[in-house]
PDB file of N, CA, C, O and CB in Angstrom:
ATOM      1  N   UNK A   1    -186.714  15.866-191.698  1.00  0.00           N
ATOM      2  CA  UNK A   1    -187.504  15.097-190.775  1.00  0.00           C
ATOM      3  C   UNK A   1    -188.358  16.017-189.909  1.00  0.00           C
ATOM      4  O   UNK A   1    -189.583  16.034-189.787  1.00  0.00           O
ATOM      5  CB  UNK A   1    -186.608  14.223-189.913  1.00  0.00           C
ATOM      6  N   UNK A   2    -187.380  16.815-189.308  1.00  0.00           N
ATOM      7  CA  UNK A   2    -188.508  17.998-188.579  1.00  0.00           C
ATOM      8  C   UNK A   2    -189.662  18.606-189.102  1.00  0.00           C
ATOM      9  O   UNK A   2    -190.467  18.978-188.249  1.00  0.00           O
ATOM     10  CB  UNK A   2    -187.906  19.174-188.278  1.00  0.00           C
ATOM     11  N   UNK A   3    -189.972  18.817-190.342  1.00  0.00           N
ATOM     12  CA  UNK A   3    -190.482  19.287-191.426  1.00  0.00           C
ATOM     13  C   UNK A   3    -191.750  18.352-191.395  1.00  0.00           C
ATOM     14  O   UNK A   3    -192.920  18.725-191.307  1.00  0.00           O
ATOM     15  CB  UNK A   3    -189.504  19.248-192.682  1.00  0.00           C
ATOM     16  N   UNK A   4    -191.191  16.828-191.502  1.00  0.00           N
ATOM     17  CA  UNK A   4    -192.444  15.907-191.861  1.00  0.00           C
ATOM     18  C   UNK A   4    -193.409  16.074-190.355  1.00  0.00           C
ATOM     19  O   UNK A   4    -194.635  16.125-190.250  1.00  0.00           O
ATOM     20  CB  UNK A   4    -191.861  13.993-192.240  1.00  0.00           C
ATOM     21  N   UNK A   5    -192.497  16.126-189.429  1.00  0.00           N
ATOM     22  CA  UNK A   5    -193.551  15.705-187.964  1.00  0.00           C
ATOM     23  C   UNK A   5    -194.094  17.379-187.579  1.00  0.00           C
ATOM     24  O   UNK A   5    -195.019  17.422-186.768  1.00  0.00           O
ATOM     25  CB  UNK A   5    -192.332  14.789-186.177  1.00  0.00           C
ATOM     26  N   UNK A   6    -193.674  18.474-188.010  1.00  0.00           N
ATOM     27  CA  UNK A   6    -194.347  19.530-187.880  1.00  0.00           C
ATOM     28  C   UNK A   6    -195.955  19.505-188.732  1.00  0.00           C
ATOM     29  O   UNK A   6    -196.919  20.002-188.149  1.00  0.00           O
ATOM     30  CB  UNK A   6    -193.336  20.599-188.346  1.00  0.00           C
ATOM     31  N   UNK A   7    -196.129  18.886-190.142  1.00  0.00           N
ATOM     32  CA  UNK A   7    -196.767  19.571-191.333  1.00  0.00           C
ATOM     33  C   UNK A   7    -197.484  18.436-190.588  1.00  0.00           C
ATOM     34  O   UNK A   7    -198.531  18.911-190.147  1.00  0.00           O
ATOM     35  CB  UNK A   7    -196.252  19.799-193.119  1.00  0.00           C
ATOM     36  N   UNK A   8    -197.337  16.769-190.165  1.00  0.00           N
ATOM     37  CA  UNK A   8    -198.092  16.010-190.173  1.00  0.00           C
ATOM     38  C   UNK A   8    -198.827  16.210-188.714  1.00  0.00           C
ATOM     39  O   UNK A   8    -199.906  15.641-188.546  1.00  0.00           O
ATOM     40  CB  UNK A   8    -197.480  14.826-190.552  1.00  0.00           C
ATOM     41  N   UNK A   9    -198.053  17.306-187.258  1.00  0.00           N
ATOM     42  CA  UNK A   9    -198.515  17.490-186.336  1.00  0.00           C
ATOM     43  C   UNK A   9    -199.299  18.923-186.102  1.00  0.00           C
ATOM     44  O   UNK A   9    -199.779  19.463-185.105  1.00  0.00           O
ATOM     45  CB  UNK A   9    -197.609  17.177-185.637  1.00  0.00           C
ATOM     46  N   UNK A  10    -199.209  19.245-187.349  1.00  0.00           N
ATOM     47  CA  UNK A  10    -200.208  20.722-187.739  1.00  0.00           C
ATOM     48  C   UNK A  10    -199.382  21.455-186.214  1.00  0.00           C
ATOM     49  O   UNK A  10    -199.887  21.892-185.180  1.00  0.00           O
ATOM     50  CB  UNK A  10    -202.700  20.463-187.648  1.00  0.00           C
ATOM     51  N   UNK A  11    -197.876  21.335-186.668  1.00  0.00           N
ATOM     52  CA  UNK A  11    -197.353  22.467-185.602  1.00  0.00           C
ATOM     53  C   UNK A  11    -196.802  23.484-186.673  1.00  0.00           C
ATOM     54  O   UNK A  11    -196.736  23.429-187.901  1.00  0.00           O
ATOM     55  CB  UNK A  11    -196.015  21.892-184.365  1.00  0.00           C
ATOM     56  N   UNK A  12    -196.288  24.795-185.392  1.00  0.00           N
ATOM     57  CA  UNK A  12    -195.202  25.582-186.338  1.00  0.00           C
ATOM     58  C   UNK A  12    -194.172  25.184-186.233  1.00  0.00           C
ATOM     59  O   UNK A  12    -193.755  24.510-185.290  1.00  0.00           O
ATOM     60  CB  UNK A  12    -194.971  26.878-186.207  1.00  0.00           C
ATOM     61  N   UNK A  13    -193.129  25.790-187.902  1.00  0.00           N
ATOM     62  CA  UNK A  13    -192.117  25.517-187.527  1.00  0.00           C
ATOM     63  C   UNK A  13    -191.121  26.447-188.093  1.00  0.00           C
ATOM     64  O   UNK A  13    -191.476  27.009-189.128  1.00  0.00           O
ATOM     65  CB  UNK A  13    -191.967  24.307-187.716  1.00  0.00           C
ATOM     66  N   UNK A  14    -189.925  26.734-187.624  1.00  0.00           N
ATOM     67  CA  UNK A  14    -189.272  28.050-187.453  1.00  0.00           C
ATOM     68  C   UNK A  14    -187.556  27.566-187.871  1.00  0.00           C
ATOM     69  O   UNK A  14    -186.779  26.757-187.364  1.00  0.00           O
ATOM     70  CB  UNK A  14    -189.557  28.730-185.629  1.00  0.00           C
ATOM     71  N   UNK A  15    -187.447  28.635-189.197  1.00  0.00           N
ATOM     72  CA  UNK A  15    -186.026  28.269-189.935  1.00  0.00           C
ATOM     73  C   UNK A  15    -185.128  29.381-190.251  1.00  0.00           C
ATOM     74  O   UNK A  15    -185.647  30.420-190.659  1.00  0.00           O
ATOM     75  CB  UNK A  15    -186.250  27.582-191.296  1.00  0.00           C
ATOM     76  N   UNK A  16    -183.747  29.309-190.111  1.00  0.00           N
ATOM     77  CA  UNK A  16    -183.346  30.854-190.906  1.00  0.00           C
ATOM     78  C   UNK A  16    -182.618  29.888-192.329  1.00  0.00           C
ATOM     79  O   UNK A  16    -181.673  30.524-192.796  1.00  0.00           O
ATOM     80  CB  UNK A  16    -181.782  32.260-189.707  1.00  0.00           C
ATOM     81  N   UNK A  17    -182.751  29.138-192.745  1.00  0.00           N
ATOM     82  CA  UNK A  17    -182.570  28.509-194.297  1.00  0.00           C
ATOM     83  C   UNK A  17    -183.693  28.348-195.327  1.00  0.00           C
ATOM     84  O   UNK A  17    -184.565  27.492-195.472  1.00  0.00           O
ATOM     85  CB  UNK A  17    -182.091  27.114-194.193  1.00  0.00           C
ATOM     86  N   UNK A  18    -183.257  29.870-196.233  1.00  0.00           N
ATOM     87  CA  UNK A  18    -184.232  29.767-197.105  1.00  0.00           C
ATOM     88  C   UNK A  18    -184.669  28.722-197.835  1.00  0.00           C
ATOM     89  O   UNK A  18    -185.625  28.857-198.599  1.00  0.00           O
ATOM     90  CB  UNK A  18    -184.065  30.466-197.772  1.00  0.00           C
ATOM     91  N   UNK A  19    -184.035  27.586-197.691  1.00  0.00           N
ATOM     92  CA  UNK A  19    -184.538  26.403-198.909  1.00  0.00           C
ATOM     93  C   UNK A  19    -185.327  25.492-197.917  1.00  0.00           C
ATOM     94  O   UNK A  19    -186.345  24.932-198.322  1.00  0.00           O
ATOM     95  CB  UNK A  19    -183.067  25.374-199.862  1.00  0.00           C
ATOM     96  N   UNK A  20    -184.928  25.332-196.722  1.00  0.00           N
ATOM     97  CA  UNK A  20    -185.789  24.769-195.825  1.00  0.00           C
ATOM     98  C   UNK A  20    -187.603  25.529-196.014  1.00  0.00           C
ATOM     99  O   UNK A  20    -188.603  24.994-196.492  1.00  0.00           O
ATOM    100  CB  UNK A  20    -184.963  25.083-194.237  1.00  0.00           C
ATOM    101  N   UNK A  21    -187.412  27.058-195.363  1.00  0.00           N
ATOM    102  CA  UNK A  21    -188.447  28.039-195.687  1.00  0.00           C
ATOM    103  C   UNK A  21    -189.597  27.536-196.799  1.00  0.00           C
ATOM    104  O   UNK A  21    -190.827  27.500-196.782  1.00  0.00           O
ATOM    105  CB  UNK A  21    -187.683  29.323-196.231  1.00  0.00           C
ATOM    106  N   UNK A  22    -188.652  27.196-197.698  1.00  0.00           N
ATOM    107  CA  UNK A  22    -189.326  27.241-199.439  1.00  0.00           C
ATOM    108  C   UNK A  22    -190.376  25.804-199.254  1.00  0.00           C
ATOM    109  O   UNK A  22    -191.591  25.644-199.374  1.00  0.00           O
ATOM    110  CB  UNK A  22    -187.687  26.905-201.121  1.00  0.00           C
ATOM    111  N   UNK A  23    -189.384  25.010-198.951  1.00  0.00           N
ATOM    112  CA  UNK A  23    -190.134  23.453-198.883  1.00  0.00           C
ATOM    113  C   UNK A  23    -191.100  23.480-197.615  1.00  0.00           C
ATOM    114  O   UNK A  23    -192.044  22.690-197.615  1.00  0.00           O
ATOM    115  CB  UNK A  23    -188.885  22.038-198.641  1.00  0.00           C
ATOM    116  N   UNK A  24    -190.879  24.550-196.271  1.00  0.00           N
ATOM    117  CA  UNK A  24    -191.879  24.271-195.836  1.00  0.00           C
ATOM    118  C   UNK A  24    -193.189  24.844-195.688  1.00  0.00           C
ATOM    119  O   UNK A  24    -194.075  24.477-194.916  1.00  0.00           O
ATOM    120  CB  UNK A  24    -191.570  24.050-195.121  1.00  0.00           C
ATOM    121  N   UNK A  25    -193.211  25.893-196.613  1.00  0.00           N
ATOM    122  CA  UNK A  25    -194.391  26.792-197.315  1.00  0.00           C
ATOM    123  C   UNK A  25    -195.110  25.606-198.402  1.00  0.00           C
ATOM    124  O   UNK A  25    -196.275  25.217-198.315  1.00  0.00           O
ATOM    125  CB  UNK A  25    -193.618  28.397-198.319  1.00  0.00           C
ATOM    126  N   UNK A  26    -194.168  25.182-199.361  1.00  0.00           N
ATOM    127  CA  UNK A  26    -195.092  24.212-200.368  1.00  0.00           C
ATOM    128  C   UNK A  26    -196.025  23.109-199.656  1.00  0.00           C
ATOM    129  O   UNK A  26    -197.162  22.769-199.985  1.00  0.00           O
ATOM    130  CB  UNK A  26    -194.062  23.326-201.392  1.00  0.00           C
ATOM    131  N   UNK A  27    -195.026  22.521-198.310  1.00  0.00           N
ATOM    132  CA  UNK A  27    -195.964  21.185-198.055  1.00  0.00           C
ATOM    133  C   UNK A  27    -196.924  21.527-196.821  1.00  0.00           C
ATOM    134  O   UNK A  27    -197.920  20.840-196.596  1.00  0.00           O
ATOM    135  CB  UNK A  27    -194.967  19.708-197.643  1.00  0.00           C
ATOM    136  N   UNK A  28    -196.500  22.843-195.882  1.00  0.00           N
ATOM    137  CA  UNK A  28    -197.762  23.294-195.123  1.00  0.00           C
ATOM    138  C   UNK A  28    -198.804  24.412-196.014  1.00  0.00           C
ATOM    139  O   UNK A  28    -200.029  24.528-195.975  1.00  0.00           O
ATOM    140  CB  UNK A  28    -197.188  24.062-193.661  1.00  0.00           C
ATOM    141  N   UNK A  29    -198.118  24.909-196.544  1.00  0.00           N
ATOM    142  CA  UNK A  29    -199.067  26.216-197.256  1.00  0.00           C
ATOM    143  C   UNK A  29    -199.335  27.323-196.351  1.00  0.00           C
ATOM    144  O   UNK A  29    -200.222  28.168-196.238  1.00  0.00           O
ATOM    145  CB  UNK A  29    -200.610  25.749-197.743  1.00  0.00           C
ATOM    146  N   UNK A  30    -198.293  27.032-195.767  1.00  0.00           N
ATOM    147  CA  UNK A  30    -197.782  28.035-195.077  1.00  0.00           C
ATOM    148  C   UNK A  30    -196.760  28.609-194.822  1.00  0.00           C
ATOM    149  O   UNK A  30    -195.730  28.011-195.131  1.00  0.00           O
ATOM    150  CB  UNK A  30    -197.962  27.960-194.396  1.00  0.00           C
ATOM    151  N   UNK A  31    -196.607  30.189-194.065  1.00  0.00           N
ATOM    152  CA  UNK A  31    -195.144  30.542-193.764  1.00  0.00           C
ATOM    153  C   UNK A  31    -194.482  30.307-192.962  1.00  0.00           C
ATOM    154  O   UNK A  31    -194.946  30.702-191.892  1.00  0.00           O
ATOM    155  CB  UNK A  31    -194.877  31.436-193.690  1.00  0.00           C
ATOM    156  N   UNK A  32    -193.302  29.703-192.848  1.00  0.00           N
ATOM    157  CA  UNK A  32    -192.816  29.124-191.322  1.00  0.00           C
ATOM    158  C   UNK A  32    -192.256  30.619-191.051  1.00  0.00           C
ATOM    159  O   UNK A  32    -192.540  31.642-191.675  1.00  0.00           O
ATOM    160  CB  UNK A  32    -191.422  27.565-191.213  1.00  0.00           C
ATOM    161  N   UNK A  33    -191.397  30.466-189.969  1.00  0.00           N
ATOM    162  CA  UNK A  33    -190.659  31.350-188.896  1.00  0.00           C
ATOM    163  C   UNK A  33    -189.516  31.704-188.537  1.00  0.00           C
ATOM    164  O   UNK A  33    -189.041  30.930-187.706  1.00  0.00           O
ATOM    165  CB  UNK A  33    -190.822  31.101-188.045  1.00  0.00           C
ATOM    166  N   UNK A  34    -188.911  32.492-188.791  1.00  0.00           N
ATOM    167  CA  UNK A  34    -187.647  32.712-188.456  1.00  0.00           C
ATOM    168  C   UNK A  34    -187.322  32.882-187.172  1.00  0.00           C
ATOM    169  O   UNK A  34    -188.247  32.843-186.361  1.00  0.00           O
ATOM    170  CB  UNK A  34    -187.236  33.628-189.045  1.00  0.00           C
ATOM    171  N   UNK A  35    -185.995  33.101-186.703  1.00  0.00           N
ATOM    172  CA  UNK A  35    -185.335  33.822-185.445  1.00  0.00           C
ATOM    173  C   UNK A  35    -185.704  34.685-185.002  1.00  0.00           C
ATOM    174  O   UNK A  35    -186.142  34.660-183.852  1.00  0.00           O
ATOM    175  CB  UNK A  35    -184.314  34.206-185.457  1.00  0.00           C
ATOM    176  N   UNK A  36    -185.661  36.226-186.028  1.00  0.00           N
ATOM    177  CA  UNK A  36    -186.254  37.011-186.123  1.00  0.00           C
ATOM    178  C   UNK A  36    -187.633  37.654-186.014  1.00  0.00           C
ATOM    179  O   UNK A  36    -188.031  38.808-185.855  1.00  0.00           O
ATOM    180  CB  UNK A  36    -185.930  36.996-186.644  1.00  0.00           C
ATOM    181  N   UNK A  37    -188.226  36.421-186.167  1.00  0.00           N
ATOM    182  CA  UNK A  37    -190.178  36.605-185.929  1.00  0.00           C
ATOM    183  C   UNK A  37    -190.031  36.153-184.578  1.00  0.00           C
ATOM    184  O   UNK A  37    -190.523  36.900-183.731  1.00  0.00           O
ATOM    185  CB  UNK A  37    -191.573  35.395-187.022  1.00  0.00           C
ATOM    186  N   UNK A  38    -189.337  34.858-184.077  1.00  0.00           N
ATOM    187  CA  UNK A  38    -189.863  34.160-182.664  1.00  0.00           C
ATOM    188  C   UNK A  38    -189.002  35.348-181.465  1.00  0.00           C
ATOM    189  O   UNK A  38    -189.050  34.917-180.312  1.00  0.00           O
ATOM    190  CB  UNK A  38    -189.162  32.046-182.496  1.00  0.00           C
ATOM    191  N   UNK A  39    -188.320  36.612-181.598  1.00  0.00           N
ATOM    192  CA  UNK A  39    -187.871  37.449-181.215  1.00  0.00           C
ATOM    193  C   UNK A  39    -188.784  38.339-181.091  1.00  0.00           C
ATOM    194  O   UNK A  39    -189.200  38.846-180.050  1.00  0.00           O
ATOM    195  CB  UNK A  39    -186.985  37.680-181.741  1.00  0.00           C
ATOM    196  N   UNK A  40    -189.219  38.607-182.561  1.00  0.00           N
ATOM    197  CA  UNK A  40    -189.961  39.904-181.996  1.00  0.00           C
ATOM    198  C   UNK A  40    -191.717  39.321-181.311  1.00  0.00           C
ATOM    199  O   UNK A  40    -192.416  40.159-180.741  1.00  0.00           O
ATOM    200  CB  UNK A  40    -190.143  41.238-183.624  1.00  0.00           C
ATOM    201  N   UNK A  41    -192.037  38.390-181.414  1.00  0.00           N
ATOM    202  CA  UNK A  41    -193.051  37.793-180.751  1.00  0.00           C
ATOM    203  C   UNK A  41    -192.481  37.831-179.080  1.00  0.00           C
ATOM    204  O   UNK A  41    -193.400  37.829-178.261  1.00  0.00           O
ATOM    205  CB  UNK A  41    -193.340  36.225-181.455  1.00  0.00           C
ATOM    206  N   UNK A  42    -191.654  37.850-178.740  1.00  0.00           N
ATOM    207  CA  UNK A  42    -191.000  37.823-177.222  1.00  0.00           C
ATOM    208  C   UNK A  42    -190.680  39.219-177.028  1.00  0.00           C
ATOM    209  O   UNK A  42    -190.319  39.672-175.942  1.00  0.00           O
ATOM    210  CB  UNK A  42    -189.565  36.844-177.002  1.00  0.00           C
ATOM    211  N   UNK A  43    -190.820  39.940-178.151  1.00  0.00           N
ATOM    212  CA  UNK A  43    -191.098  41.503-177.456  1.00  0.00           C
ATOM    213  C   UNK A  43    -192.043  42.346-177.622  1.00  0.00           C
ATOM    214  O   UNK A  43    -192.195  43.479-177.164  1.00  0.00           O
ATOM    215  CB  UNK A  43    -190.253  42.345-177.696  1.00  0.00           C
ATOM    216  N   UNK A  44    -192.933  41.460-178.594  1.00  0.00           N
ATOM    217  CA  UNK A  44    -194.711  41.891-178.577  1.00  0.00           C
ATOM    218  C   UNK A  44    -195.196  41.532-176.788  1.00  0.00           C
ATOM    219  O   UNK A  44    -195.496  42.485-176.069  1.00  0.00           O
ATOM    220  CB  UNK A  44    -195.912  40.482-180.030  1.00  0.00           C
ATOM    221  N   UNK A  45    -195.216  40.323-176.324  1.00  0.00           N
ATOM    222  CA  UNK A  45    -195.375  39.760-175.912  1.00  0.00           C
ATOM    223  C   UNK A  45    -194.830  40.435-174.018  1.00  0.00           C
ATOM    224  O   UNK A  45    -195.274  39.964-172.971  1.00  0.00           O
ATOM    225  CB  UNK A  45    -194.977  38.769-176.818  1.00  0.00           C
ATOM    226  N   UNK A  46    -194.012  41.357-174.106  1.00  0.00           N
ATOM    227  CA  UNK A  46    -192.990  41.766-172.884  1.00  0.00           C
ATOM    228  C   UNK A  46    -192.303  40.955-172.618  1.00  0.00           C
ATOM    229  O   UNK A  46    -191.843  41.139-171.491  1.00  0.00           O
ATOM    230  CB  UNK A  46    -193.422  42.107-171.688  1.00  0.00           C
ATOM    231  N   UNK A  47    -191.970  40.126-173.057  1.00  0.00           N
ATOM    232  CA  UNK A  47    -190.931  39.344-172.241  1.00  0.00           C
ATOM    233  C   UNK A  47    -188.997  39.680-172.225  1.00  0.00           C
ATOM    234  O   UNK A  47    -188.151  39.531-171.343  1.00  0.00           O
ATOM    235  CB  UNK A  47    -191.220  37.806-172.871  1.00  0.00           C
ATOM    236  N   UNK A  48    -188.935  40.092-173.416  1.00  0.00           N
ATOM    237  CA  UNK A  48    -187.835  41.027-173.183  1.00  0.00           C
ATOM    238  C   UNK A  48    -187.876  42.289-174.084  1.00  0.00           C
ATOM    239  O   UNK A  48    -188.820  42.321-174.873  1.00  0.00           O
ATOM    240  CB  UNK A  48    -186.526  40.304-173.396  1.00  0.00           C
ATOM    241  N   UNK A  49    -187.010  43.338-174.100  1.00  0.00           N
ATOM    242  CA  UNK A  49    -186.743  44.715-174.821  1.00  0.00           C
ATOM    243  C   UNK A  49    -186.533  44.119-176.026  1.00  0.00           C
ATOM    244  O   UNK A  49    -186.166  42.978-176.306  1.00  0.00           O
ATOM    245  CB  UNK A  49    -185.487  45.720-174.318  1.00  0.00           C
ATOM    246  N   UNK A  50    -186.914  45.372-176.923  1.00  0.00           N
ATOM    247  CA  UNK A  50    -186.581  45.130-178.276  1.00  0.00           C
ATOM    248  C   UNK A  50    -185.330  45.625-178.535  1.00  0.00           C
ATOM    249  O   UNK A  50    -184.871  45.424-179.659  1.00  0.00           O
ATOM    250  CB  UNK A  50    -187.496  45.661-179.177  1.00  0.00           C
ATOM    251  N   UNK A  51    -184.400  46.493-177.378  1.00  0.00           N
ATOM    252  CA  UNK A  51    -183.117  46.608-177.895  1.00  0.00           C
ATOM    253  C   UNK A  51    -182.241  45.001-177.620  1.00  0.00           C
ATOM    254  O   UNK A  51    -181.505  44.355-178.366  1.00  0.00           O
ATOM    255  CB  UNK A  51    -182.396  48.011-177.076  1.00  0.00           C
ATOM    256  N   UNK A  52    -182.700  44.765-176.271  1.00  0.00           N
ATOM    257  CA  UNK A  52    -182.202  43.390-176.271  1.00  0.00           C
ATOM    258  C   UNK A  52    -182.519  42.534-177.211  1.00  0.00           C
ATOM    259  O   UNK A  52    -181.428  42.086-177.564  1.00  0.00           O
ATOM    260  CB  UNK A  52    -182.501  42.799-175.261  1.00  0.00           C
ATOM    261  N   UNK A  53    -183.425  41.974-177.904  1.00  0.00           N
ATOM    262  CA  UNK A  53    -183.870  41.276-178.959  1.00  0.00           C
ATOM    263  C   UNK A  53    -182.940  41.670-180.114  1.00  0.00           C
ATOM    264  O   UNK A  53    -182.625  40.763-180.884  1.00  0.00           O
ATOM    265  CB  UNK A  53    -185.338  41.537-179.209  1.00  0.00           C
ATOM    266  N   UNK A  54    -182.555  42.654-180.294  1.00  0.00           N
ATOM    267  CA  UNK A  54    -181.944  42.916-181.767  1.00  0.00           C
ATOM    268  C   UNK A  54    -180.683  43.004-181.236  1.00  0.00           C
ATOM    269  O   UNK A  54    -179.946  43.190-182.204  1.00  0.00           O
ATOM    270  CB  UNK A  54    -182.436  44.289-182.730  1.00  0.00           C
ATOM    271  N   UNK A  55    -180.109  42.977-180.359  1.00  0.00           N
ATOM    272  CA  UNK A  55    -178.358  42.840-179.884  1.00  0.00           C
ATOM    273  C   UNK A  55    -178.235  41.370-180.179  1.00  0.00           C
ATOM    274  O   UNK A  55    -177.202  40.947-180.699  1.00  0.00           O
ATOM    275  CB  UNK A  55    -177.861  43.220-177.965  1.00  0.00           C
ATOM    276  N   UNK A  56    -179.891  40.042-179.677  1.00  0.00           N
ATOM    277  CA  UNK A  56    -179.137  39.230-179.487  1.00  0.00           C
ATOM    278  C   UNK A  56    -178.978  38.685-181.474  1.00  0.00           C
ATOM    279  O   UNK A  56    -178.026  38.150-182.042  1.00  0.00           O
ATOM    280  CB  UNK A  56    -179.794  38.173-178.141  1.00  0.00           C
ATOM    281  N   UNK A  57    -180.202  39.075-181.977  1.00  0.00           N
ATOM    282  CA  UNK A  57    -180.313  39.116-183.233  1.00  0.00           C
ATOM    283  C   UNK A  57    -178.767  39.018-183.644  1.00  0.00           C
ATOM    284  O   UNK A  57    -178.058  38.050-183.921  1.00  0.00           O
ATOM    285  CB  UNK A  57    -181.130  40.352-183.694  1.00  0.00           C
ATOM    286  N   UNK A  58    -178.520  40.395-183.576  1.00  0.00           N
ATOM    287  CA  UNK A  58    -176.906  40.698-184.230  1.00  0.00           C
ATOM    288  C   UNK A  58    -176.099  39.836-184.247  1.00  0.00           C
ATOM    289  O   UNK A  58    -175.355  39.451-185.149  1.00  0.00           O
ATOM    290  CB  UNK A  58    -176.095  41.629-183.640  1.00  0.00           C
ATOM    291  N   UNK A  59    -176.273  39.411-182.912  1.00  0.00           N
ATOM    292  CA  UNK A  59    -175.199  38.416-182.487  1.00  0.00           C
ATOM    293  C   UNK A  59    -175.215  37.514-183.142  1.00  0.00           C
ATOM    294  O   UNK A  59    -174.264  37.494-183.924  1.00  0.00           O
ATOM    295  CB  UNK A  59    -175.185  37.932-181.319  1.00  0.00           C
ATOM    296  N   UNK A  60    -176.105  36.411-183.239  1.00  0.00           N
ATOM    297  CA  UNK A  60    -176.518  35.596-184.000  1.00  0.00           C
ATOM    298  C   UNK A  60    -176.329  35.783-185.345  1.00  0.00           C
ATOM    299  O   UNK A  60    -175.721  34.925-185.984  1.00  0.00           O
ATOM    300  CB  UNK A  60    -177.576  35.440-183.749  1.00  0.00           C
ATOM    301  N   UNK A  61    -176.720  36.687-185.831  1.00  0.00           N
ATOM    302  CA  UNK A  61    -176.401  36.724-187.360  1.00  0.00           C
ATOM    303  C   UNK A  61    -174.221  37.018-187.694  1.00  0.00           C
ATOM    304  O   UNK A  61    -173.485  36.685-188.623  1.00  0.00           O
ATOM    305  CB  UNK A  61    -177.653  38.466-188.056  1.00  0.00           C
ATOM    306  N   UNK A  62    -173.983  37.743-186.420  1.00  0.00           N
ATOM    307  CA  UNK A  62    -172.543  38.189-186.721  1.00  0.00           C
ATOM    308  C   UNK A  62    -171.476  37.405-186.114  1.00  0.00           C
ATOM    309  O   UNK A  62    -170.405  37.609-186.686  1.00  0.00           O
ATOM    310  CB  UNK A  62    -172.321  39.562-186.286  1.00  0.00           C
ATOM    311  N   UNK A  63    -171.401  36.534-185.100  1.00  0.00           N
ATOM    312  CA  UNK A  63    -170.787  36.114-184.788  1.00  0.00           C
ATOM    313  C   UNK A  63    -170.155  34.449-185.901  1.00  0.00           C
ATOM    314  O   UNK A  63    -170.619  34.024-186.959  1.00  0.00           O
ATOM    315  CB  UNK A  63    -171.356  36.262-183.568  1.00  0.00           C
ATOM    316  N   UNK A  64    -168.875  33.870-184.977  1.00  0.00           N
ATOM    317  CA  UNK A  64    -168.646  32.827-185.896  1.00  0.00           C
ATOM    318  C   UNK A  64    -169.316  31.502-185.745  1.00  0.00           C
ATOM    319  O   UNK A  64    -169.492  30.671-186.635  1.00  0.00           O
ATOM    320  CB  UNK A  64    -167.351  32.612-185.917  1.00  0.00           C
ATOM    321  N   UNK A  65    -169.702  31.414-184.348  1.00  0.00           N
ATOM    322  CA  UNK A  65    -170.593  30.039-183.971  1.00  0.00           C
ATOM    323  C   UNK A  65    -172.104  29.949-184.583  1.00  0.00           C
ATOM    324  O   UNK A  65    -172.629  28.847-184.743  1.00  0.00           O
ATOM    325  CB  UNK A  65    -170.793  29.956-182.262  1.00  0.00           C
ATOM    326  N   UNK A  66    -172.761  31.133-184.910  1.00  0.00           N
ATOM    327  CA  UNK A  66    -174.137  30.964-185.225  1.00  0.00           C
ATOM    328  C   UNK A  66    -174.226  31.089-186.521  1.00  0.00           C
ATOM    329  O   UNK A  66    -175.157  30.541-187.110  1.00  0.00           O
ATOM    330  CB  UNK A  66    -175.020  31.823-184.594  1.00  0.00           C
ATOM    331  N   UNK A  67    -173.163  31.921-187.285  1.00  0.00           N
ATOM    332  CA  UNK A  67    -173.656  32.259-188.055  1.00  0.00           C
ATOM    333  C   UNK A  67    -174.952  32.244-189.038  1.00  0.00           C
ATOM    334  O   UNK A  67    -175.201  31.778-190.150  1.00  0.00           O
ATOM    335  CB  UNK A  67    -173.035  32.160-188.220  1.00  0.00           C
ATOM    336  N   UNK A  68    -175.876  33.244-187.725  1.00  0.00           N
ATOM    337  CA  UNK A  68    -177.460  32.901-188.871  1.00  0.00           C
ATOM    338  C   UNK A  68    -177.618  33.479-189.973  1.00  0.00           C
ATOM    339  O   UNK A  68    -177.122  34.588-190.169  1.00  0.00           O
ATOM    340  CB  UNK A  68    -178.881  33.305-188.362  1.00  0.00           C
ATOM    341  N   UNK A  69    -178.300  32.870-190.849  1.00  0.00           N
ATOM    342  CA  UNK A  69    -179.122  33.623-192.245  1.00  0.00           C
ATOM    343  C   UNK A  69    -180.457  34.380-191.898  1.00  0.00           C
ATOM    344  O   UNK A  69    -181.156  34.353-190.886  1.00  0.00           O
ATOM    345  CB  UNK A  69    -179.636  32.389-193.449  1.00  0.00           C
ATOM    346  N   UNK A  70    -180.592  35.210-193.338  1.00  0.00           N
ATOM    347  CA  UNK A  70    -182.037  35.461-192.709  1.00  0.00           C
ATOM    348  C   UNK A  70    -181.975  36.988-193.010  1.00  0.00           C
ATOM    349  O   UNK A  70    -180.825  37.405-193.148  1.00  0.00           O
ATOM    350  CB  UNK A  70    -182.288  35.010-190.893  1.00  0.00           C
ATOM    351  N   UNK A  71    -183.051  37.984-193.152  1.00  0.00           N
ATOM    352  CA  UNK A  71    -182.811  39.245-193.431  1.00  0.00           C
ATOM    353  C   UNK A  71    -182.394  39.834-191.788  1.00  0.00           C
ATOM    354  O   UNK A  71    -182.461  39.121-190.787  1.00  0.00           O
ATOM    355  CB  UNK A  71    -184.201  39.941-194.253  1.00  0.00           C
ATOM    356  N   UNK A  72    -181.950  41.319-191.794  1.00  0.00           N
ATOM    357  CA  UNK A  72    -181.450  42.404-190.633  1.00  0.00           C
ATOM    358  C   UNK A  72    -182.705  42.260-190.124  1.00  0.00           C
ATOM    359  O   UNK A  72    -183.681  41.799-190.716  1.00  0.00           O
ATOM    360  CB  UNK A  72    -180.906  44.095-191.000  1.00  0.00           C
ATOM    361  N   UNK A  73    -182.626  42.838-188.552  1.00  0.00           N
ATOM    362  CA  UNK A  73    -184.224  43.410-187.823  1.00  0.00           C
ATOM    363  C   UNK A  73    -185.067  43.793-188.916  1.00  0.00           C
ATOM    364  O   UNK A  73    -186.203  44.217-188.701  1.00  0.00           O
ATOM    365  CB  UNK A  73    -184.148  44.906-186.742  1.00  0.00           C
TER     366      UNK A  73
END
C-alpha cells in the first residue's frame, strides 16, 4: 500500500527489503532508499557524525528488535 500512494504521489520511498526495493524500482523506475542512504544524507547534510550514523546503523542491523537488512556502511 505504501508503495501505491508513494509512486501515485511522485514521493520517495525508503526500504531495507530487497523484494519491496525490486517492486519499487519496476513501478517508479526508480531507486528507492534505504536506512543506510537516509543516514548518510543526515551526515552529508550535518546533522549528525558519521561515527554516530554508523553506530546507529550497527545497531539496527545487529540488534534483536530491528533486525535490519540491507548491505554494511
Amino acid at each position: 500500500m505504501s508503495i501505491a500512494i508513494a509512486v501515485t504521489r511522485s514521493l520517495s520511498f525508503a526500504s531495507d527489503d530487497d523484494d519491496t526495493l525490486t517492486l519499487w524500482e519496476a513501478l517508479s523506475g526508480g531507486p528507492g532508499c534505504r536506512t543506510r542512504d537516509l543516514l548518510r544524507e543526515l551526515v552529508g547534510g550535518g546533522v549528525v557524525a558519521e561515527q554516530e550514523a554508523r553506530d546507529v546503523h550497527h545497531m539496527l542491523q545487529t540488534d534483536d528488535l530491528h533486525n535490519l537488512g540491507g548491505p554494511p556502511w
